[in-house]
N, C-alpha and C positions, 0 to 999 in steps of 0.2 A: 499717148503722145510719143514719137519719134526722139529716141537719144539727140544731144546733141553732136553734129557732129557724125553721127552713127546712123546707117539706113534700118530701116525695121522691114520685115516682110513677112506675110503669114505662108506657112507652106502646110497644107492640110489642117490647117487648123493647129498650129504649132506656130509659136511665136518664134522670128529669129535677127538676133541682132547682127550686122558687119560691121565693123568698124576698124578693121586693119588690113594694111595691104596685105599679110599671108592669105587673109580668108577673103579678100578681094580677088587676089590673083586666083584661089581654089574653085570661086564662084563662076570665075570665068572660064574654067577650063569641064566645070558643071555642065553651064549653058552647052557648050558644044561638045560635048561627050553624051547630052540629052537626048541630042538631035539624031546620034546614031543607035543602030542594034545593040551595041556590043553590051557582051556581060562584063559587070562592073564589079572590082572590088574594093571596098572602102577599108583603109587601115589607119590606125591609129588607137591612141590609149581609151581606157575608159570613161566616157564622159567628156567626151572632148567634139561632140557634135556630127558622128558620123549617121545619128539616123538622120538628122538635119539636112546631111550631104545627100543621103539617098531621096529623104520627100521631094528636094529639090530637083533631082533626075529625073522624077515621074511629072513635078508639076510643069518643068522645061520642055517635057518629049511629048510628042506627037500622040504620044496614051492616056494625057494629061485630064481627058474627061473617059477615061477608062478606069478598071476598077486599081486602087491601090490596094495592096495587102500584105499584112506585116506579120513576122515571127521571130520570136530568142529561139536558137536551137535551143539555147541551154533551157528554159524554162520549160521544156515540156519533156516529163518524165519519158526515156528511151523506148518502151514498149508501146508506147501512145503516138509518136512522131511520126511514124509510117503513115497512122488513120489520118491524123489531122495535116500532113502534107496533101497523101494520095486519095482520103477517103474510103471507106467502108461500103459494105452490102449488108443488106438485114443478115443478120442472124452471122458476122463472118465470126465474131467471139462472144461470149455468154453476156456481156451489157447492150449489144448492138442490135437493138429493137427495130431501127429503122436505117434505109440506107443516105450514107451523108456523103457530098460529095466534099473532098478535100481543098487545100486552100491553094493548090495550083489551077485546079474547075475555077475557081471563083475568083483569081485574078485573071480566066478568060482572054485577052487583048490586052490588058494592063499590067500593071507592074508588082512582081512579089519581092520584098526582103526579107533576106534572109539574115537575121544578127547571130553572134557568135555561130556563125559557121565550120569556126574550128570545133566545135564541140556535136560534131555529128559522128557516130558510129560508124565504122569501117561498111557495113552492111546497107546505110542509110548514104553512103557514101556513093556508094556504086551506082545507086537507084536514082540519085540524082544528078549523074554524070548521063547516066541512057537520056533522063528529061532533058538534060542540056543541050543533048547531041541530037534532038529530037525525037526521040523514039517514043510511039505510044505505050499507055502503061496501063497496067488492071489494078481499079483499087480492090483493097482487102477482099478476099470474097467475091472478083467478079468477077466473070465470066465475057465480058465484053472490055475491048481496047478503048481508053479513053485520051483521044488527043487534044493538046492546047497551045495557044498562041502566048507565051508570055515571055516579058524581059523580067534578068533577074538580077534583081542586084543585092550583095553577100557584104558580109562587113566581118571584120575582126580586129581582136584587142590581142592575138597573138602573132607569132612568128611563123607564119606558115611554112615560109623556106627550111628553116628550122627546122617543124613537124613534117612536113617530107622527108628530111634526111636521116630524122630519128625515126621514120617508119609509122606515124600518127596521124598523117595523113595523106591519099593519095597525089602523087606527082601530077596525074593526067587531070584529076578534079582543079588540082591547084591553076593549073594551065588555063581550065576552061573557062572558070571562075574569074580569072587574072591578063582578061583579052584588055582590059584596060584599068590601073590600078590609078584609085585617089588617095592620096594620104590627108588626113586633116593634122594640123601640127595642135600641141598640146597647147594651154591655155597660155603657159609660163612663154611661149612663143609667141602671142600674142598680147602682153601686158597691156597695151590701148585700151582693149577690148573691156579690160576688168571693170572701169568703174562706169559703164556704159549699163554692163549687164548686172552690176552692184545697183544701180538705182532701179534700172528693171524691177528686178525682183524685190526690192523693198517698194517700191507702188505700188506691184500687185499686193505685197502683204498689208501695207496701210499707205495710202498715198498722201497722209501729212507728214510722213515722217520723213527725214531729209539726212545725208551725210555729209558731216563736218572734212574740210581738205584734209585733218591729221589721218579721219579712218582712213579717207579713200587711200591715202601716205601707203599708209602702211599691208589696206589690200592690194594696192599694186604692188608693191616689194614681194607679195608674198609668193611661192611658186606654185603653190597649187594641184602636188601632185594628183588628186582627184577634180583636176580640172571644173568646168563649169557645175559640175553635179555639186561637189567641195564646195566653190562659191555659193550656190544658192542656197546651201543648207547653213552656212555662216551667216550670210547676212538673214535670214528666217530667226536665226536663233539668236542672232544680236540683237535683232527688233523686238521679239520678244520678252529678252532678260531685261533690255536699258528700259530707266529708269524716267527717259522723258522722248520727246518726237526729234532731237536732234541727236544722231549716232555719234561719237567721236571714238576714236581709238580705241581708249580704255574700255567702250564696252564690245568692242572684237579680242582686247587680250585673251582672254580666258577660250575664245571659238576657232581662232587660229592656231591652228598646232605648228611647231617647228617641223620640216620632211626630213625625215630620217636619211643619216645619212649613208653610204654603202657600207659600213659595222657593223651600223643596225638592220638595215635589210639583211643583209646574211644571216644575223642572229634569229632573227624572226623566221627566214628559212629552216634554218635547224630546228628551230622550237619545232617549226610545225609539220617538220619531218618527223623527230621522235615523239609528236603527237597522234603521229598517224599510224605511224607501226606499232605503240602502243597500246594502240584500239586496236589494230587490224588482231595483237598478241592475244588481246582478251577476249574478242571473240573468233577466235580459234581459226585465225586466218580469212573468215566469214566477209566480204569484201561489202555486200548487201546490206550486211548488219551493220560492218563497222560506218559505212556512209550516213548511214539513220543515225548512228551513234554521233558522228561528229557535224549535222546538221550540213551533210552536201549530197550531191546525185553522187550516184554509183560513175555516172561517167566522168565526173569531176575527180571522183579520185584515183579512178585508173588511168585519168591525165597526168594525176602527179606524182603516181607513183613511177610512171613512163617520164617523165621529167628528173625524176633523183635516180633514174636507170636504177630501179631498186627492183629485184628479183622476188615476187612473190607468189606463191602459188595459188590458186585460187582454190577454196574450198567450198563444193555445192551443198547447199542445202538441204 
């Protein structure tokens, strides 16, 4: 059943609430950014509904019964990204039994996203600036030019302007990426929205259970900096702890955390600055290692070590 108040719309099979004029106005500026070629960049923080912004592009545009296809740069380990964008030939490295076409093949006519974008390697960078510029490409191993039809739309939770200037990412990708930019604004920007998406997702967890005016009080006050992702996982866990089917305040105290404010960010930065050097000290400079050690990618932490403009040298294995 449709919030009150609030439109619901499924966009591949993804549930999605509107209920305030920022993501009103965003929606609308969707519809007709659908309607053209252009590559699309989505910006905004974490969890704050920009794969949402992108189904919505595909389900709006003219590719709408063409193929969708999605990827985190981040999630997929750096030596693997090449295969599973461009695709492989039998035998191009010791696991590749058979040949697999990649996921720019198989968005064909349709539309690929691309999430954390920022998180692609300078080498991985280039190869997808030729795709955008149209040039055919050979996957892993192949000996034949493979061409395709597809829009692309990239998303990020960084400063890309930024990673240009500091040398992190290319100026001419940011450009081509950046033919037409959407920003989604954070949750705390749209407080309407909270208890629309508050009953959401407690229906879907048990649809007898209900919130009393104090919670919804006081998840609207709250800011949210993990945005929608932050809300659903409060109200999951409130539903779960309370004690009966009507929620009231008291059982969000304890799931609501206070957002730190710029003291504490900072602090947390330092921590995890000299957590990282650290590790990088003990094993012996070992960048590979130390990534495994602190449970991130290797590209993740030669982002932040390019971020504390901290000089390290890299030691090969």
């Amino acid at each position: 059943m449709s919030p009150q108040n609030g439109s619901t719309h499924n966009l591949l099979g993804m549930t999605v609430i509107i209920a305030s004029e920022p993501m009103r106005r965003l929606m609308g500026q969707v519809e007709r950014v659908a309607r053209s070629a252009a590559t699309v960049l989505i910006s905004g923080e974490s969890g704050a509904g920009k794969e949402m912004v992108a189904r919505a592009l595909h389900v709006y545009s003219g590719r709408a019964h063409r193929s969708w296809v999605d990827l985190s740069c981040a999630a997929v380990p750096e030596q693997l990204l090449e295969s599973e964008l461009f695709g492989h030939e039998r035998g191009a490295f010791s696991s590749a039994d058979a040949a697999k076409p990649g996921l720019f093949e198989l968005a064909h006519q349709g539309t690929i996203f691309l999430d954390e974008v920022g998180e692609l390697d300078p080498r991985m960078q280039v190869k997808l600036l030729r795709v955008l510029d149209g040039a055919p490409y050979y996957r892993l191993g192949g000996l034949r030019k493979v061409s395709v039809d597809v829009r692309v739309v990239a998303a990020t939770n960084q400063n890309l302007e930024l990673a240009v200037a500091q040398g992190r990412f290319r100026g001419d990708l940011y450009h081509r990426l950046n033919q037409v930019n959407l920003h989604v604004p954070p949750l705390r920007e749209r407080p309407e929205e909270v208890a629309h998406l508050a009953r959401f997702f407690l229906s879907r967890h048990d649809p007898r259970m209900t919130l009393e005016p104090d919670a919804l009080c006081m998840l609207e006050s709250h800011s949210w900096p993990g945005n929608i992702r932050e809300l659903r996982n409060v109200v999951i866990q409130a539903a779960v702890l309370a004690p009966g089917p009507r929620l009231r305040a008291e059982d969000f105290r304890m799931c609501v955390r206070k957002s730190p404010g710029p003291d504490v960010s900072r602090n947390l930065e330092n921590m995890e600055r000299r957590l990282i050097l650290q590790t990088l000290d003990s094993t012996g400079g070992h960048q590979q290692r130390a990534a495994a050690a602190l449970g991130i990618s290797r590209r993740t932490l030669s982002r932040k070590l390019k971020v504390y403009q901290t000089d390290v040298v890299e030691v090969a294995s």
